[in-house]
C-alpha positions in Angstrom: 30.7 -40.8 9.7 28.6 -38.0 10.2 27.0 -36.2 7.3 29.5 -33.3 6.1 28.5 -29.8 4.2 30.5 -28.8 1.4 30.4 -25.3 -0.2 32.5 -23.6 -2.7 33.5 -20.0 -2.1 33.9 -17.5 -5.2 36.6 -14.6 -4.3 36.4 -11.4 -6.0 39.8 -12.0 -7.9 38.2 -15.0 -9.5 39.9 -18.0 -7.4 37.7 -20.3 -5.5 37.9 -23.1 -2.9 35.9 -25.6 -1.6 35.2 -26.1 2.3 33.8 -29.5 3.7 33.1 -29.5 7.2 30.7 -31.2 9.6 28.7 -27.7 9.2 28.8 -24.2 7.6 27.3 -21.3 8.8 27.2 -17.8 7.2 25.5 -14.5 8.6 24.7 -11.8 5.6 23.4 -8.0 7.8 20.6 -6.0 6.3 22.1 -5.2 3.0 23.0 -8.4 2.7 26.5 -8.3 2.9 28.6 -11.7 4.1 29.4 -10.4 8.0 30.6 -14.0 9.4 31.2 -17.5 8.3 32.4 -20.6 10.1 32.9 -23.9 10.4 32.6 -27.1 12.8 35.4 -29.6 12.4 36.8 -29.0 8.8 38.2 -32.0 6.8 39.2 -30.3 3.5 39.6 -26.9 2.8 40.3 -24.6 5.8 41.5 -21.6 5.4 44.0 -20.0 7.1 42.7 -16.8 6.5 39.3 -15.4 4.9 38.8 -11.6 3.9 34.9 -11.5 4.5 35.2 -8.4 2.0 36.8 -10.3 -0.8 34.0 -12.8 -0.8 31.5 -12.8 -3.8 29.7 -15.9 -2.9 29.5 -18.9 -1.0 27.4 -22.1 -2.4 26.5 -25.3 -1.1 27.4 -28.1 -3.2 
């Protein structure tokens, strides 16, 4: 088994949720502001759906 990332993403309301995935990649723009984040063959924690703007921080465990 290949080695998998895990990270932990902190929402704005307070909630957070754990992604592991063969990789995670985010993209933050000048002000650095979360613009983009994906993932390469998820086995725990996909989202359906992810407001970019309700994002306070992503961490890698």
């Amino acid at each position: 088994m290949a080695n998998l990332s895990k990270v932990r993403v902190f929402l704005s309301s307070g909630q957070t949720f754990d992604i592991e995935a063969e990789s995670v990649k985010t993209r933050r723009n000048a002000e650095n502001e979360l613009v983009e984040m994906s993932w390469t063959d998820p086995t725990s924690g996909r989202p359906l759906y992810l407001k970019l703007a309700a994002v306070d921080a992503v961490v890698e465990l």
